[in-house]
C-alpha positions as protocol buffer text, in pm:
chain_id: "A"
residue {
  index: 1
  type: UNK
  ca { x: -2038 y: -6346 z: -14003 }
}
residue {
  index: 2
  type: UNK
  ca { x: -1972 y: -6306 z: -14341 }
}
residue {
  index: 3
  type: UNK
  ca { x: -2228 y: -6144 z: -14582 }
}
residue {
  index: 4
  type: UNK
  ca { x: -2376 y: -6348 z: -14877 }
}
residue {
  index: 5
  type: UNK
  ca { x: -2429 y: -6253 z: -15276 }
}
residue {
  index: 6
  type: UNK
  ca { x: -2741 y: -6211 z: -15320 }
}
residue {
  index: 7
  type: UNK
  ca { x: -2866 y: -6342 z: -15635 }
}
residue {
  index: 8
  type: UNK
  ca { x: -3183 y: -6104 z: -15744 }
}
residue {
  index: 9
  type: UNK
  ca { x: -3518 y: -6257 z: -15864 }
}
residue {
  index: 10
  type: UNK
  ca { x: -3566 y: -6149 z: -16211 }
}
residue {
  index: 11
  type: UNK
  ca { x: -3714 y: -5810 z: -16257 }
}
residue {
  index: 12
  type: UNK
  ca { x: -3638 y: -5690 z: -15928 }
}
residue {
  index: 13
  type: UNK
  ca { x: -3354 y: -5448 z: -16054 }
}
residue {
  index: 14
  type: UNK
  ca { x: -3583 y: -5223 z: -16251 }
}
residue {
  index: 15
  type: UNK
  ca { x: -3764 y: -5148 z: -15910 }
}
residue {
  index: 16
  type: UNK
  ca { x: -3444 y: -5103 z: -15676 }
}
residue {
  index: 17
  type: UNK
  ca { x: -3316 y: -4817 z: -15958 }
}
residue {
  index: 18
  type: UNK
  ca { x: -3652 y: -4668 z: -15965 }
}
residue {
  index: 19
  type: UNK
  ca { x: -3606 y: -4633 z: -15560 }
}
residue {
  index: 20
  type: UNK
  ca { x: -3257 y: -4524 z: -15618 }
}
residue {
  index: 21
  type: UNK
  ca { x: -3363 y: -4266 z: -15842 }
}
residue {
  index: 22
  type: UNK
  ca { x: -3662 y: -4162 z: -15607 }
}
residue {
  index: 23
  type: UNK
  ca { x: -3403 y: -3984 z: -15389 }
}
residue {
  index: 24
  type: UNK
  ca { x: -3294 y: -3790 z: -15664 }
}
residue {
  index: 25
  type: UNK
  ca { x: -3105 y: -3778 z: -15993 }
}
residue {
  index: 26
  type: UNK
  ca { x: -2769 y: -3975 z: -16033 }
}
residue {
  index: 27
  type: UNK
  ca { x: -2510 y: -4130 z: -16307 }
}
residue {
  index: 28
  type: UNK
  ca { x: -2483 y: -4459 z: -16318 }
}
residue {
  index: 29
  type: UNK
  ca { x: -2214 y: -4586 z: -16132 }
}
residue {
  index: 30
  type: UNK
  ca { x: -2389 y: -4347 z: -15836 }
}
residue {
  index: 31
  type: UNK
  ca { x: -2674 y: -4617 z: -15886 }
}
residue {
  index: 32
  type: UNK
  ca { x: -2478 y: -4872 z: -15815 }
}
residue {
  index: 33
  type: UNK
  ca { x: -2286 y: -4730 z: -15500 }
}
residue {
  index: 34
  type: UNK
  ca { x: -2646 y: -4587 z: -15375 }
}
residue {
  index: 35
  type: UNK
  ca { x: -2818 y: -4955 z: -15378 }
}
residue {
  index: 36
  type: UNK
  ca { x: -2464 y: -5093 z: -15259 }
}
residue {
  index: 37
  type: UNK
  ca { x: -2455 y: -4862 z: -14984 }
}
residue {
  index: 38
  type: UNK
  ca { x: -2844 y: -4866 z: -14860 }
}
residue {
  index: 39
  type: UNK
  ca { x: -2801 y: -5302 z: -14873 }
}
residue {
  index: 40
  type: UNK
  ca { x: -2500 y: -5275 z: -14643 }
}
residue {
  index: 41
  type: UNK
  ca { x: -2302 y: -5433 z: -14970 }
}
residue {
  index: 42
  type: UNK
  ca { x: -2526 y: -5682 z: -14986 }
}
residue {
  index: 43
  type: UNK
  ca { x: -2636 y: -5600 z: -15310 }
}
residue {
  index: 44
  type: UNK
  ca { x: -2372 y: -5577 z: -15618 }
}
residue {
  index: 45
  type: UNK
  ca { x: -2477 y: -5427 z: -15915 }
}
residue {
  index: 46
  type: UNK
  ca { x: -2241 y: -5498 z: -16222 }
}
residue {
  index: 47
  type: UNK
  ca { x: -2216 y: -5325 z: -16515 }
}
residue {
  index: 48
  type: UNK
  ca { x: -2301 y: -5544 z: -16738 }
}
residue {
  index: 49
  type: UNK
  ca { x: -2689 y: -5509 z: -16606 }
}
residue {
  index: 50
  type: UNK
  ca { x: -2709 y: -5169 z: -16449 }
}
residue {
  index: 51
  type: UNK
  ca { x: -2668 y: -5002 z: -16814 }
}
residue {
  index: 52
  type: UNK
  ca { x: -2961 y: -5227 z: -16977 }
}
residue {
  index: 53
  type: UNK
  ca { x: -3171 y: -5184 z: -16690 }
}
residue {
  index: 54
  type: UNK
  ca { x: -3089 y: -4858 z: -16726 }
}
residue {
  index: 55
  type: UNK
  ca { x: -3179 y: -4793 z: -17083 }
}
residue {
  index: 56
  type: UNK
  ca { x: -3517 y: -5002 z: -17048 }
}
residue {
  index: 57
  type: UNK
  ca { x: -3611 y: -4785 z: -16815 }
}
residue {
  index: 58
  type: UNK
  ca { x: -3564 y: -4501 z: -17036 }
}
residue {
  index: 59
  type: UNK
  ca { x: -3749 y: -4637 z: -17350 }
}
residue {
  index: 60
  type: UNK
  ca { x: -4044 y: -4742 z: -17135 }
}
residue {
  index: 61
  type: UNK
  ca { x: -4074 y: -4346 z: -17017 }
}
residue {
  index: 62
  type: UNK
  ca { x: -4019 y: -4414 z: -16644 }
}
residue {
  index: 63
  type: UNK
  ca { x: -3701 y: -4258 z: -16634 }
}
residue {
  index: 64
  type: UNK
  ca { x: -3530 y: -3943 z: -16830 }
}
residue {
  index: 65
  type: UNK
  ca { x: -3144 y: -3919 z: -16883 }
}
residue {
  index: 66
  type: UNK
  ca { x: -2982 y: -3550 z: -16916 }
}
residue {
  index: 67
  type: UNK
  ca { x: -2550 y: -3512 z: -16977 }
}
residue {
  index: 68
  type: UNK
  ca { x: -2385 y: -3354 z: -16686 }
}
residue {
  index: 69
  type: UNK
  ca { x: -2070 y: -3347 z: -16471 }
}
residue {
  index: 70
  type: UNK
  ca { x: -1997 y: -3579 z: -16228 }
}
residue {
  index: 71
  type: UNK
  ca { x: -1803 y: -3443 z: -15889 }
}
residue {
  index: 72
  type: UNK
  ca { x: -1469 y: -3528 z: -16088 }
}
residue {
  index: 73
  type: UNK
  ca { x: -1567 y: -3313 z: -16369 }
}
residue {
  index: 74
  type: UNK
  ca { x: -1666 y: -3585 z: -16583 }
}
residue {
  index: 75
  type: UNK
  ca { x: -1885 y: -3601 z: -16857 }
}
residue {
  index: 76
  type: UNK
  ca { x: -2194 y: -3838 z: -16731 }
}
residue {
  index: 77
  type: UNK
  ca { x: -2565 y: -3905 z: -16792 }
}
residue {
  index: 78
  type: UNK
  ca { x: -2775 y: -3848 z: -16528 }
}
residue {
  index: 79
  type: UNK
  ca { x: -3127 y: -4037 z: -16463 }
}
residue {
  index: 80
  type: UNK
  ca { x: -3413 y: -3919 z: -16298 }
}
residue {
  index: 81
  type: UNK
  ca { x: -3745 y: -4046 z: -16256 }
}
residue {
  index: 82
  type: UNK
  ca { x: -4011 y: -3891 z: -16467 }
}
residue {
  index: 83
  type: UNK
  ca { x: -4353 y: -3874 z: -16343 }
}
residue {
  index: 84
  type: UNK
  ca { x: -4448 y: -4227 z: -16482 }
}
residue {
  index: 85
  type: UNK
  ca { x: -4129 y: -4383 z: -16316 }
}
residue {
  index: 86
  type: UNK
  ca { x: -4285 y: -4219 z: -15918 }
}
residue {
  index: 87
  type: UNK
  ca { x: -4636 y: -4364 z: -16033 }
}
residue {
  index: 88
  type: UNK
  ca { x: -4460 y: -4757 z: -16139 }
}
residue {
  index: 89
  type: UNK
  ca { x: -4225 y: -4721 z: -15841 }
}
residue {
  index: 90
  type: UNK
  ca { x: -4535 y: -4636 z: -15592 }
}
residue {
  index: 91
  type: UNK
  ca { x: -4715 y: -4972 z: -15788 }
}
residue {
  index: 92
  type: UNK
  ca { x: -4454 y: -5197 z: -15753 }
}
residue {
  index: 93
  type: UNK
  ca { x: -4415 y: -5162 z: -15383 }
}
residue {
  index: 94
  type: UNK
  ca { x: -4708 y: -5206 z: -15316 }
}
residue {
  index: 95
  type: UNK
  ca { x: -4712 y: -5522 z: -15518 }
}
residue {
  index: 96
  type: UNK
  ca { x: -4392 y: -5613 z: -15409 }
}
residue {
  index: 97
  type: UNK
  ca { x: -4513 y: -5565 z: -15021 }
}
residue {
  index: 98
  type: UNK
  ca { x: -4810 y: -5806 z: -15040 }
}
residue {
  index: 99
  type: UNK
  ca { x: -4583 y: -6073 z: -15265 }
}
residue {
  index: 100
  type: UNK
  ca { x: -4350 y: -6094 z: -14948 }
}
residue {
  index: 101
  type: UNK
  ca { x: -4610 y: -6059 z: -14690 }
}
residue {
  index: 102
  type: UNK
  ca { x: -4810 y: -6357 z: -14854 }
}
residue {
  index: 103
  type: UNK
  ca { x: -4473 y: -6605 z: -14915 }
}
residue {
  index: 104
  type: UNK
  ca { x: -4359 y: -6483 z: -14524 }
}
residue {
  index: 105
  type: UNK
  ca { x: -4706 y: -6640 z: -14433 }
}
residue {
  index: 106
  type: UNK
  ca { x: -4701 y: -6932 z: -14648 }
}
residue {
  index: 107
  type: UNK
  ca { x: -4347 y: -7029 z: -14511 }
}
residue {
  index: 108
  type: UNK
  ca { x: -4491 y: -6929 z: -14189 }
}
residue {
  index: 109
  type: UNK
  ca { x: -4682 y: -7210 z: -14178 }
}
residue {
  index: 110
  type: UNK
  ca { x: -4516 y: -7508 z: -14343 }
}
């Protein structure tokens, strides 16, 4: 059976690079293969809104961003989650977990 794109609701990024990043620091493009690899390739992270996600992230304090070397010996910035970014990721879950428990009921029932 052939696997889908997923198409993700708006805002729902932020959260899946917070989760990413709860494992531990990584450069951007290891973002991108983490949540690629953990949704069985379900989920395809371009570019073109890893980076902005990204860099929101950073203004809004949740994650921090330190230059290092990548296994290739190549000059990359690494995220991590700051103590803020654990706190949002732990509130967003939970949020996230009642959202889907209450629409799994509602289309439950229809």
């Amino acid at each position: 059976m052939a696997q889908h794109k997923l198409e993700l609701p708006q805002g729902t990024l932020d959260i899946l690079i917070l989760k990413a990043l709860a494992l531990g620091p990584l450069h951007g493009w290891a973002v991108s293969e983490r949540l690629n690899q953990i949704s069985a390739d379900a989920l395809r992270v371009g570019q073109g809104s890893l980076y902005p996600s990204l860099h929101r992230l950073e203004r809004r304090g949740l994650v921090k961003a330190e230059w290092g070397a990548t296994e290739n010996n190549r000059r990359a910035r690494y995220y991590e989650l700051t103590r803020a970014g654990h706190k949002q990721l732990k509130t967003e879950t939970e949020a996230w977990s009642r959202l889907t428990a209450v629409v799994g009921q509602v289309l439950e029932s229809a």
